[in-house]
C-alpha positions as CSV (number, residue, x, y, z in Angstrom):
1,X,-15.9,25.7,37.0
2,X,-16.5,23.6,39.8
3,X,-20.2,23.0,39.4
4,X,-19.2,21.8,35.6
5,X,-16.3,19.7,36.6
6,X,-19.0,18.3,39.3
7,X,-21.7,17.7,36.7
8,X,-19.4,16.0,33.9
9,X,-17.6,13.8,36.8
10,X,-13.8,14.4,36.3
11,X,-13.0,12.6,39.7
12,X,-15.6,9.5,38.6
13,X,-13.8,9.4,35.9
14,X,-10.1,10.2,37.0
15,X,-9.3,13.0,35.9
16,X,-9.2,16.9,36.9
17,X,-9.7,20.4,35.0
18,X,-5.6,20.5,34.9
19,X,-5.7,17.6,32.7
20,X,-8.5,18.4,30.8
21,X,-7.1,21.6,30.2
22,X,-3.9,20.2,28.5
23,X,-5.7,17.6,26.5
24,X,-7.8,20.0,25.3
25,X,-4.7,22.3,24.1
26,X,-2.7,19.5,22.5
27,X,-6.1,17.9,20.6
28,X,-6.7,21.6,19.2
29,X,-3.0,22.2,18.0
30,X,-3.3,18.9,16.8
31,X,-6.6,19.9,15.2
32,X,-5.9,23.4,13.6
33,X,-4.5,22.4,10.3
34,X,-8.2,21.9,9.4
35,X,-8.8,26.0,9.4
36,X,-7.0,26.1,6.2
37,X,-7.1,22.6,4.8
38,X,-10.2,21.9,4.8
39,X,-11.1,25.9,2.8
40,X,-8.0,25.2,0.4
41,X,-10.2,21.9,-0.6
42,X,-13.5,23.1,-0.7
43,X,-12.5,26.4,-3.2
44,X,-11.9,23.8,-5.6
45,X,-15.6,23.2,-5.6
46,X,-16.0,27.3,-6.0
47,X,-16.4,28.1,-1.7
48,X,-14.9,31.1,-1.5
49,X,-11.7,30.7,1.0
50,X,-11.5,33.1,3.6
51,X,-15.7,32.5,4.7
52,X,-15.0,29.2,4.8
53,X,-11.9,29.8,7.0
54,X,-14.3,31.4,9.5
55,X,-17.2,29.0,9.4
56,X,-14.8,25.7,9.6
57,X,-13.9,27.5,13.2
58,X,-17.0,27.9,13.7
59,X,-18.9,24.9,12.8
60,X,-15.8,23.1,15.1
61,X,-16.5,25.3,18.1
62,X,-20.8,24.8,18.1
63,X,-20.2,21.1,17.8
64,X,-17.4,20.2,19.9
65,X,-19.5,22.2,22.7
66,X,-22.3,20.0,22.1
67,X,-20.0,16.8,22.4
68,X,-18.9,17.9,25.2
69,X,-22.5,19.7,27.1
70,X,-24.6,16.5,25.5
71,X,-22.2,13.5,25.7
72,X,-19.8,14.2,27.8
73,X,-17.2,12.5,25.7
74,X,-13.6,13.1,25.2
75,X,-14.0,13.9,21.5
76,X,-13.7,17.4,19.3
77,X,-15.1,17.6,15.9
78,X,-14.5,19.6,13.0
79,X,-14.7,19.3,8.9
80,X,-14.2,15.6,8.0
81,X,-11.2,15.4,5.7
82,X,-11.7,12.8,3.2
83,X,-15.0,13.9,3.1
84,X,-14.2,17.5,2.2
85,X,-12.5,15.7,-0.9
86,X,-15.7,14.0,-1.7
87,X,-17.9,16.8,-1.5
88,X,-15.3,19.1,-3.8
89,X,-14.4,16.3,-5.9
90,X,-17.3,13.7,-6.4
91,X,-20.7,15.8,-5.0
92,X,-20.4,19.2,-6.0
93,X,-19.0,18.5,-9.6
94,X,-22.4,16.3,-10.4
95,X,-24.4,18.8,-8.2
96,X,-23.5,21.9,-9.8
97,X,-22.8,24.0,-7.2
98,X,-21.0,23.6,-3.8
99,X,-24.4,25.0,-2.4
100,X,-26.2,22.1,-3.6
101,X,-23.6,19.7,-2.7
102,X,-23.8,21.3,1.2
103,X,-27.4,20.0,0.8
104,X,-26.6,16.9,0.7
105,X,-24.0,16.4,3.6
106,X,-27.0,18.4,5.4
107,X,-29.2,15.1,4.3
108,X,-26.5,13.2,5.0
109,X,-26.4,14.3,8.5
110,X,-30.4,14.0,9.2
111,X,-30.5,10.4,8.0
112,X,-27.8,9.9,10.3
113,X,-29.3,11.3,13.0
114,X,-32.7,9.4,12.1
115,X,-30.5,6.3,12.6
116,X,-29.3,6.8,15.7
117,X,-32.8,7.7,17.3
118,X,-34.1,4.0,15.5
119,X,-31.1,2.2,17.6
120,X,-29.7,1.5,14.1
121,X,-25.9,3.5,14.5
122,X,-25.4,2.2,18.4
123,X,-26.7,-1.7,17.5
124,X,-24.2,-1.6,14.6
125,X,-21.2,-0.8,17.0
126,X,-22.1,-3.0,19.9
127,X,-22.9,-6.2,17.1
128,X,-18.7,-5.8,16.2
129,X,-16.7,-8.7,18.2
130,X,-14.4,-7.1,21.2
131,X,-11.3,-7.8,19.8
132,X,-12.5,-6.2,15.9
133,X,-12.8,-3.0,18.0
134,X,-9.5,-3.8,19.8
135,X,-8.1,-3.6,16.1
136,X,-9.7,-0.7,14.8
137,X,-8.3,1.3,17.6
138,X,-4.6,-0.1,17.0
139,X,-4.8,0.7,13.2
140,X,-6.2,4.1,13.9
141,X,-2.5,4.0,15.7
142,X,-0.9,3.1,12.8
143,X,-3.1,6.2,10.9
144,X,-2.0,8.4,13.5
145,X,1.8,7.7,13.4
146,X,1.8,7.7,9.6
147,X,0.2,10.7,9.1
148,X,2.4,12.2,11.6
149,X,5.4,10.3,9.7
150,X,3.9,12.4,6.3
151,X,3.7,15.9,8.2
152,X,7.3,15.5,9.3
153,X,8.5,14.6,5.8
154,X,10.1,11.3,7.1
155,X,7.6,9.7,4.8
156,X,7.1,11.0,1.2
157,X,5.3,10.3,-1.8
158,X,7.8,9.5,-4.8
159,X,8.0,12.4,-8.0
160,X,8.3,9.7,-9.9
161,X,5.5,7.8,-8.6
162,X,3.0,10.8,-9.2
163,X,4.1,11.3,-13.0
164,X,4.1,7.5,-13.7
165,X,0.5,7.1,-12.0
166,X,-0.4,10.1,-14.2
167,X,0.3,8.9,-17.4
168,X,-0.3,4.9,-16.4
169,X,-3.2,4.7,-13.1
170,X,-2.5,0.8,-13.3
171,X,1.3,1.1,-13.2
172,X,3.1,-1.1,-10.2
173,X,5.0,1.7,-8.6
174,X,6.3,2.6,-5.1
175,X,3.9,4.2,-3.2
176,X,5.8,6.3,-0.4
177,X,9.5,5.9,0.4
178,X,11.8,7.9,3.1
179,X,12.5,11.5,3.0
180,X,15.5,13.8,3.8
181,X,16.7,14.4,7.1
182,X,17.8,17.7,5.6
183,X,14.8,19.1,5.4
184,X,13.8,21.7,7.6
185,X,10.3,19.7,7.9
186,X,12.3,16.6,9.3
187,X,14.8,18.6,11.4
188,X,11.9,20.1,13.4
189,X,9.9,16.8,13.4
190,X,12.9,14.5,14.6
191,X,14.2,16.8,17.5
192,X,10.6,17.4,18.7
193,X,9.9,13.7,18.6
194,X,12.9,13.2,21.0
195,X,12.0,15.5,23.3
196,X,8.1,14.5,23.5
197,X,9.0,10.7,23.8
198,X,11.8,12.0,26.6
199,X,9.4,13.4,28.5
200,X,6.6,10.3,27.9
201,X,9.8,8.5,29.5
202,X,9.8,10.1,32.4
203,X,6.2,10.4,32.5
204,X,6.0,14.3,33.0
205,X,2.6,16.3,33.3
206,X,2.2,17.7,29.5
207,X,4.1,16.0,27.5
208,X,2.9,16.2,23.9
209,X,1.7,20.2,24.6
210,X,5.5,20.6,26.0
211,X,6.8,18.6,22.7
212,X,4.4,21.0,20.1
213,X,6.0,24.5,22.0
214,X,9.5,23.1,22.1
215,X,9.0,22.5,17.9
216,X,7.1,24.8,17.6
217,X,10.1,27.4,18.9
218,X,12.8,25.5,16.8
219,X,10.7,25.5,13.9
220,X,10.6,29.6,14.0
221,X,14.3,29.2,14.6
222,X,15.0,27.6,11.7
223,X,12.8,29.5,9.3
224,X,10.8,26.0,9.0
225,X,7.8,28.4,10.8
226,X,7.4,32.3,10.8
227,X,5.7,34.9,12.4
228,X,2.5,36.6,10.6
229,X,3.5,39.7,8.6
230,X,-0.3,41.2,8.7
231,X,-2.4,42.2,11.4
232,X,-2.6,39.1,14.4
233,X,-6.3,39.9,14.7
234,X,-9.0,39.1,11.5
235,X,-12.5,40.0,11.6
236,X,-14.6,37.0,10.8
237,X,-16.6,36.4,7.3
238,X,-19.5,33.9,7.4
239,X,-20.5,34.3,4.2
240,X,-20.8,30.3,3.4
241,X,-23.4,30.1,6.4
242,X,-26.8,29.1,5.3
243,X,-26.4,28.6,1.6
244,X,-26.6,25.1,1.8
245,X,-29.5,23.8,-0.8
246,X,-31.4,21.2,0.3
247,X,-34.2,21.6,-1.8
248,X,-31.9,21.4,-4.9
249,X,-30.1,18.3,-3.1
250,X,-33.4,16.6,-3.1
251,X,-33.7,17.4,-6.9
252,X,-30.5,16.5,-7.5
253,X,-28.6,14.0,-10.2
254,X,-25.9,14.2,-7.3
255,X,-27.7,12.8,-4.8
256,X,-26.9,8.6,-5.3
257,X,-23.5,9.8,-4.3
258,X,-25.6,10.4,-0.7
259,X,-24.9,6.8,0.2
260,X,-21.2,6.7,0.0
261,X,-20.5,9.8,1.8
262,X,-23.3,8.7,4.8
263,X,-21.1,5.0,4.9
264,X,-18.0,6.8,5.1
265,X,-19.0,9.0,7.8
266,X,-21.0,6.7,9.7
267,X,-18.3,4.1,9.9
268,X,-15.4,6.7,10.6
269,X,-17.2,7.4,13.6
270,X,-17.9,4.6,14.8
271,X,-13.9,3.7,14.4
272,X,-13.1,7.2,16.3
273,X,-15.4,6.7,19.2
274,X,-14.5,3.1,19.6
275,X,-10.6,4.2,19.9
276,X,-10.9,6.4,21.9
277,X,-12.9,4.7,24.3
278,X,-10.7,2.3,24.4
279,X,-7.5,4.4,24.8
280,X,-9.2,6.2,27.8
281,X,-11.0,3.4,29.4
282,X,-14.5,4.6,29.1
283,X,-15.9,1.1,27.8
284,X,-17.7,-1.0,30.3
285,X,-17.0,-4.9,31.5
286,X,-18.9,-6.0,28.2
287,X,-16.2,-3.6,26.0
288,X,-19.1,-1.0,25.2
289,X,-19.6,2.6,25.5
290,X,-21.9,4.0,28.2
291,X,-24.2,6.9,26.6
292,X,-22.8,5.7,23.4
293,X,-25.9,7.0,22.2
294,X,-25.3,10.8,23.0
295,X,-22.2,10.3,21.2
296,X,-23.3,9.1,17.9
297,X,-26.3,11.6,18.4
298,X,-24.4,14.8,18.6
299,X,-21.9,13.7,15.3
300,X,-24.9,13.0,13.3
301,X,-26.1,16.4,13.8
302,X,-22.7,17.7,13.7
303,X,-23.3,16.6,10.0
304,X,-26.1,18.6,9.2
305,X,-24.3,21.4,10.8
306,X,-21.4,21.2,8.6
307,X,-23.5,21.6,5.9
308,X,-25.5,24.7,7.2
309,X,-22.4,26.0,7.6
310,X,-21.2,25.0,4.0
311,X,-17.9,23.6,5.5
312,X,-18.7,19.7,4.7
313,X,-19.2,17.2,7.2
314,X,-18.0,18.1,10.6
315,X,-17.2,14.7,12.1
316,X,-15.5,13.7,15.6
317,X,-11.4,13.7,14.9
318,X,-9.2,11.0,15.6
319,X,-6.7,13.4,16.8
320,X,-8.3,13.8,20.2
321,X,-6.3,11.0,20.9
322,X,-3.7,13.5,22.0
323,X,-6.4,15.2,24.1
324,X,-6.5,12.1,25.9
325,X,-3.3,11.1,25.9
326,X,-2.7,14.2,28.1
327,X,-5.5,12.8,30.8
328,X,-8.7,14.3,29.5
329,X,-11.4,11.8,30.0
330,X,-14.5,14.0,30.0
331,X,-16.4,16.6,27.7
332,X,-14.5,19.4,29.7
333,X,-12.2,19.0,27.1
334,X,-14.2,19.0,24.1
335,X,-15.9,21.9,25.4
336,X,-12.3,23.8,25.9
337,X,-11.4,22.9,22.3
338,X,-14.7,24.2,21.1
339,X,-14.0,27.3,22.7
340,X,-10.1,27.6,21.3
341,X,-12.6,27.4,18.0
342,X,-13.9,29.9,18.7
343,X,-11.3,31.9,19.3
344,X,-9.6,30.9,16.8
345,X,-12.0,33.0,14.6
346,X,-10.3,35.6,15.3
347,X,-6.4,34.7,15.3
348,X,-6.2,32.7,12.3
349,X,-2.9,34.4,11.9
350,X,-1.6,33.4,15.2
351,X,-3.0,29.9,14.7
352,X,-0.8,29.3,11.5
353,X,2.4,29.9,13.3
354,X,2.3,26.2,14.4
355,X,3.4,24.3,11.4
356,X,2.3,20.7,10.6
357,X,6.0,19.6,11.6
358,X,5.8,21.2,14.4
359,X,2.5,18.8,15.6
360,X,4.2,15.3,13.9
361,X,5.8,14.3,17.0
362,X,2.8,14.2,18.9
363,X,0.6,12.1,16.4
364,X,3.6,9.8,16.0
365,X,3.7,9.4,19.9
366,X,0.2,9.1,20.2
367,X,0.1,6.6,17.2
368,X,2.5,4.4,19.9
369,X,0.2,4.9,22.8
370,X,-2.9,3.6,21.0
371,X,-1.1,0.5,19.0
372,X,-0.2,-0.5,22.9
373,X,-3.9,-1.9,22.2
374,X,-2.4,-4.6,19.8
375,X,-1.4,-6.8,23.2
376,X,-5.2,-7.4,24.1
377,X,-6.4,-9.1,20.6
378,X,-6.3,-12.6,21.4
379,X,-4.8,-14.1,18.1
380,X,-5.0,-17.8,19.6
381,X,-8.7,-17.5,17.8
382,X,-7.6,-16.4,14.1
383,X,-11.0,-16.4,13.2
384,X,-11.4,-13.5,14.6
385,X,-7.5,-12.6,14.7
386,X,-6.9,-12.8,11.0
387,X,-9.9,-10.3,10.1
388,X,-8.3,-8.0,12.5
389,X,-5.1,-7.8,11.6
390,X,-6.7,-7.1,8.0
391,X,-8.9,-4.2,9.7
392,X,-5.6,-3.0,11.2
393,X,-3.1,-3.1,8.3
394,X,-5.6,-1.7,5.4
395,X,-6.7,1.2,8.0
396,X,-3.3,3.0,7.5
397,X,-2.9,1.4,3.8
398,X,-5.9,2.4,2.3
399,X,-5.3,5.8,4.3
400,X,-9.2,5.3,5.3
401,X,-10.5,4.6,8.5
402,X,-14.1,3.3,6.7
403,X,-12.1,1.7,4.0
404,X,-10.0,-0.7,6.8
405,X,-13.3,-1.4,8.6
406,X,-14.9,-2.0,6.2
407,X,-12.3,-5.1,4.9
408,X,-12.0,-6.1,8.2
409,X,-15.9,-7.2,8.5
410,X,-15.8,-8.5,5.2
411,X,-12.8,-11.3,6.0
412,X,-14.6,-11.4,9.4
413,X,-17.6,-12.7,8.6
414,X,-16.2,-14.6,5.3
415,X,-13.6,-16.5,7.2
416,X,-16.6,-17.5,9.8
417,X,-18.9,-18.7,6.7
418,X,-16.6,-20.7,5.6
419,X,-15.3,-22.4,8.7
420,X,-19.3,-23.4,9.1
421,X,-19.3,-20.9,12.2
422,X,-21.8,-18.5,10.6
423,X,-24.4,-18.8,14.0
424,X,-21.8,-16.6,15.8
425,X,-22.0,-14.1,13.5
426,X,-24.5,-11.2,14.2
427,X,-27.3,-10.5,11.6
428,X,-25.9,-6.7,11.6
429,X,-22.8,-7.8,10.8
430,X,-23.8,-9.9,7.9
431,X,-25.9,-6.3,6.8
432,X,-22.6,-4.4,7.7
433,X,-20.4,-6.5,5.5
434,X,-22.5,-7.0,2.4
435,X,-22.9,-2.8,2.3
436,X,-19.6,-2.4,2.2
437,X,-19.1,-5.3,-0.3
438,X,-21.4,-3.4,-2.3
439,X,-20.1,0.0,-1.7
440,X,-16.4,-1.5,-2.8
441,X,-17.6,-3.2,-6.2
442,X,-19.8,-0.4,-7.4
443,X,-18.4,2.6,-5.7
């Protein structure tokens, strides 16, 4: 441990193997819904479930390692949600079979790669203006809390909203409302939210990990949580592993879908990486990332490993927010999570004790940590303060982080056009812009 903790500079950086260690735990907890989401999505495109339980741990555990070995970055990865629902939903369906459609996000990954080795990915994130990345890491916040606000069933999605969308897709309706404090979900969710911002309060060593046990306990208390009636121990299937197709990708009527699902995950990335940067001081005097390069390097290939795998894209996660909220500011922690992955494997079980409710309140909390960024945006200049409070409000509206970047640059560089300030504008960001202009209108 010490010659690792030397190497990845956790006193350079400010930070010690304590602190890693807790980030690590509250990013993964924070992280583990993914072992059975991001199966129960994929069997709709015919992945069988419980292989694809094992090799989403798995996948997760090889790549956050390499984040943290290779970059030396704060960040844990795992199956992209969002893009899991484009693979079952969009690829596989026009593919023909989920092995074909694991071809692809293997593609997918190896053009990403390609990209970053050509400069392409990194000269893309540098060419966004300081206070755009500001934004994007204050309406990941927003994502964060809302998602959190979701888990916890303080947020819901009207009944009568579903069936009215159902019969009429263009009908004005509302599209979330508040829930019941009644509900178990919200019970758990509220008193752990007290207790986790108590603590931030008093600014005590392990907050959000303390927050997760404490709901976690009054969640089994409850009955909002139980304990596993089987066997706490599983054997591991990796039966997905390998079957990706990438000859039949090539071959393909599928593969035009290709380009949305490399925007989306290129752009999400960039988003994460920027955030969390940001939220643990890693950027330099100029407001960029040193070795932003491994970074984007190891998430490409995370791609292409996802698809090996036949798990979809395996992405860096937002939710390592938490990890750093708890002081981890080095790739001790991603390696730590990795292994928890690993472990993981074989306690599925004991893994699914923790409910979603029960990780709410820390999401929520770290939502409010990150949207502390909000103060540094300099909205004097509202040519560059109006396109990010676009970026920022449609991140968490549009429930996508590409999707809010991605109208962000488009006001950004539209608003400079027409105030005849297009010379400050970067060539990449006229590039950026028009893609997604084009990825909008015909996607």
């Amino acid at each position: 441990m010490p010659v690792l903790t030397e190497r990845l500079g956790l006193a350079a950086r400010g930070s010690t193997p304590a602190a890693e260690l807790r980030g690590a735990v509250a990013t993964f907890l924070t992280m583990a819904y993914i072992l059975f989401a991001n199966p129960a999505i994929l069997s709709a495109a015919g992945v069988p479930f419980a292989p694809a339980v094992a090799a989403t741990a798995a996948a997760a555990a090889i790549c956050s390692v390499l984040m943290g070995t290779v970059a030396n970055f704060p960040i844990a990865l795992a199956s992209g949600m969002g893009l899991n629902a484009i693979v079952a939903y969009q690829i596989a369906p026009v593919a023909g079979s989920w092995q074909i459609a694991m071809g692809i996000v293997v593609l997918d990954g190896l053009i990403a790669f390609a990209l970053v080795l050509v400069g392409l990915r990194e000269a893309v994130m540098n060419a966004i203006p300081l206070d755009l990345r500001r934004a994007i890491g204050v309406g990941i916040g927003l994502f964060i809390a809302f998602i959190g606000l979701v888990n916890a069933k303080l947020v819901i999605v009207p009944p009568g909203t579903v069936a009215a969308l159902a019969a009429n897709p263009f009908a004005v309706m509302p599209p979330v409302t508040y829930g019941s404090l009644r509900t178990p979900e919200a019970i758990v969710a509220l008193a752990g939210l007290l207790i986790t911002v108590a603590l931030i309060a008093r600014r005590v060593t392990g907050a959000l990990v303390l927050g997760i046990l404490a709901s976690t306990v009054l969640a089994l208390t409850i009955g909002a949580a139980r304990f596993p009636e089987g066997a706490l121990v599983s054997v591991p299937s990796f039966e997905t592993v390998g079957q990706a197709n990438v000859v039949g990708a090539l071959r393909s009527s599928a593969l035009p879908l290709l380009l949305p699902l490399l925007l989306v995950d290129f752009f999400d990335t960039l988003g994460t990486a920027t955030a969390i940067a940001d939220e643990a001081g890693l950027q330099d005097e100029r407001g960029q990332i040193p070795r932003v390069r491994r970074v984007l390097a190891v998430d490409s290939l995370s791609a292409a490993i996802g698809g090996f795998f036949g798990v979809s894209s395996v992405t860096s996660y937002i939710e390592s927010a938490a990890g750093v909220a708890e002081g981890a500011r080095t790739g001790l922690h991603s390696v730590v999570v990795g292994l928890l992955f690993a472990v993981a494997m074989f306690l599925t079980p004991v893994v699914a004790i923790v409910p979603s409710a029960a990780t709410a309140p820390a999401l929520i909390a770290v939502g409010f940590l990150m949207c502390q960024q909000i103060t540094r945006i300099d909205f004097r200049e509202l040519d560059t303060a109006i396109p990010a409070f676009v970026l920022l409000a449609t991140i968490p509206f549009t429930y996508s982080i590409s999707h809010g970047i991605g109208f962000g640059f488009i006001a950004f560089v539209a608003i400079k056009v027409l105030s005849a300030k297009w010379r400050e504008v970067h060539p990449l960001m006229y590039a950026t812009a028009a893609a997604f202009a084009a990825f909008f209108f015909f996607g």
